[in-house]
VEXDREN-2710 file (C-alpha; in Angstrom, 1 decimal):
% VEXDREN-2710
k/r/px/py/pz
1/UNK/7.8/-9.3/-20.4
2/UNK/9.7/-8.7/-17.6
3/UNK/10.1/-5.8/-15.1
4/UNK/13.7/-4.1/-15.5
5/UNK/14.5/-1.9/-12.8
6/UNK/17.2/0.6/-12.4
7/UNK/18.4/0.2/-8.6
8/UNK/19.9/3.4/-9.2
9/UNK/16.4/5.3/-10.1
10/UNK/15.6/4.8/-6.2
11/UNK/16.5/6.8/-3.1
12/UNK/19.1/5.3/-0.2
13/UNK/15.9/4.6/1.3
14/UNK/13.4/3.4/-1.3
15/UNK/16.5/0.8/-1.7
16/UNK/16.8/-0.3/1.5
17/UNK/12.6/-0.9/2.3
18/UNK/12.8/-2.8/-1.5
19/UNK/16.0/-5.1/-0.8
20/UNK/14.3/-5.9/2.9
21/UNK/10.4/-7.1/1.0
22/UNK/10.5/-11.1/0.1
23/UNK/9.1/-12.5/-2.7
24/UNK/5.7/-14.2/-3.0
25/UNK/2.8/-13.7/0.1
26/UNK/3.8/-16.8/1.9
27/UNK/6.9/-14.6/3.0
28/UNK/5.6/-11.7/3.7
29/UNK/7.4/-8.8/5.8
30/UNK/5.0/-7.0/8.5
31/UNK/5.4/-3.2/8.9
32/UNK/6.4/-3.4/12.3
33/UNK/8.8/-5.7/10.8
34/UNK/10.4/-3.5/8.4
35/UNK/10.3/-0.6/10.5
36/UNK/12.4/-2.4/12.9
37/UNK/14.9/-3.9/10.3
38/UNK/15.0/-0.5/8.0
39/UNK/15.2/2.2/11.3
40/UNK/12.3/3.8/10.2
41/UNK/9.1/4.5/11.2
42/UNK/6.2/2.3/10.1
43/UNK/4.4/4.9/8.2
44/UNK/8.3/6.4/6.6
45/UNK/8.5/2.7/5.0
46/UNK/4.5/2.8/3.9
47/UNK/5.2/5.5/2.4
48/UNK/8.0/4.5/0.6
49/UNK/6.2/1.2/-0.1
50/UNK/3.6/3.4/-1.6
51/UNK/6.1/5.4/-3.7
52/UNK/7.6/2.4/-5.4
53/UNK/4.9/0.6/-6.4
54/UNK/2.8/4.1/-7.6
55/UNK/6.1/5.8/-8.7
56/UNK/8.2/2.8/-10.0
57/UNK/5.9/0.4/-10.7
58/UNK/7.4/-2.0/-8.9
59/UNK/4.7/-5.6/-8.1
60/UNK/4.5/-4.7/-4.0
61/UNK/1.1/-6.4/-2.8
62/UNK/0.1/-6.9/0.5
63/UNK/-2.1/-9.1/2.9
64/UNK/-3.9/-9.0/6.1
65/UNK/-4.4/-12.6/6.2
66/UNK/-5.6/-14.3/9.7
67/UNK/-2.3/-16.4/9.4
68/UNK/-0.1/-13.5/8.8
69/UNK/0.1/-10.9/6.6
70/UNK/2.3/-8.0/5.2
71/UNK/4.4/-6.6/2.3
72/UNK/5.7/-9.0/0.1
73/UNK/6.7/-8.8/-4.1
74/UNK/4.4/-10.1/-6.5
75/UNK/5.6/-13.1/-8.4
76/UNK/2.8/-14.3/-9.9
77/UNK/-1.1/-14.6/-10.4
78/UNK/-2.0/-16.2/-6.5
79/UNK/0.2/-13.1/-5.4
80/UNK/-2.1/-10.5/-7.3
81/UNK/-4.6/-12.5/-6.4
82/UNK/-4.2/-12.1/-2.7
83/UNK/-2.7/-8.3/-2.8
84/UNK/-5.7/-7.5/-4.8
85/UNK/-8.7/-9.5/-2.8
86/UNK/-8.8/-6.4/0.0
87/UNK/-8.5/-3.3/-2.1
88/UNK/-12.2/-3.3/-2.9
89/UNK/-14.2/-3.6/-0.1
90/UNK/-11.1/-1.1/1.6
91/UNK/-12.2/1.5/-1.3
92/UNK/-15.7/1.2/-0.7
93/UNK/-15.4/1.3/2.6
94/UNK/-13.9/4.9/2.5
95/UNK/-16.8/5.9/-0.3
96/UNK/-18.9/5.8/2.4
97/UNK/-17.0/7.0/4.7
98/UNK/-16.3/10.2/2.8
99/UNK/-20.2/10.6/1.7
100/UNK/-20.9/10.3/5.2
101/UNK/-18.7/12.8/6.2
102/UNK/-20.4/15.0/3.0
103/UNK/-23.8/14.4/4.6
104/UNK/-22.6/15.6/8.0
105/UNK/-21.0/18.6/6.6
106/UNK/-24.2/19.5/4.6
107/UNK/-26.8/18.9/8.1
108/UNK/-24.7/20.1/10.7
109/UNK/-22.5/22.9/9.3
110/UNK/-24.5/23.8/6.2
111/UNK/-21.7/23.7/3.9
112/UNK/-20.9/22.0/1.0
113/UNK/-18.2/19.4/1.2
114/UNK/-17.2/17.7/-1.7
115/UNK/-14.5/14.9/-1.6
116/UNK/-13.4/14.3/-5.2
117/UNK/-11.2/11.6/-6.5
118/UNK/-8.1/13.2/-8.1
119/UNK/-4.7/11.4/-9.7
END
């Protein structure tokens, strides 16, 4: 099934970061990148990168391959396959770094801290 997207559902903005992502990870688009071809700033188009896959569902992956890496639109199973390979050890990675965090609220300001997923 494929994806059908109204252009017209998106912002001025959300249009221009989508239009300025290639297809497939080979072609991928850095931040710096986009920021410099949209006029924005690096976190305005991660944001907006973050809206339109979370908000649109649009297939926006990325990569922080050795090689080079950035935003790029999924097109197939080696794409998911690579935007997906990092977001695991990323989100465990910040488990820990929010129980730590919880820890060091507990011993060294003897409060309760507690960091809870929400949608």
């Amino acid at each position: 099934m494929a994806l059908v997207l109204d252009i017209n559902s998106l912002t001025c903005r959300e249009q221009l970061i989508y239009s300025l992502i290639p297809t497939g990870h080979r072609q991928a688009i850095t931040k710096v990148q986009l920021a410099k071809l949209s006029g924005l700033s690096e976190r305005e188009a991660r944001e907006i990168i973050y809206s339109l896959v979370v908000k649109h569902g649009l297939p926006i992956g990325s990569c922080t391959e050795p090689t080079g890496g950035g935003y790029f639109v999924i097109q197939d199973e080696a794409d998911l396959a690579v935007a997906t390979r990092h977001l695991l050890p990323r989100a465990k990675a910040i488990i820990r770094r929010t129980r730590a965090l919880e820890k060091i609220a507990q011993e060294k300001f003897s409060c309760q801290l507690k960091l809870v997923l929400e949608d």
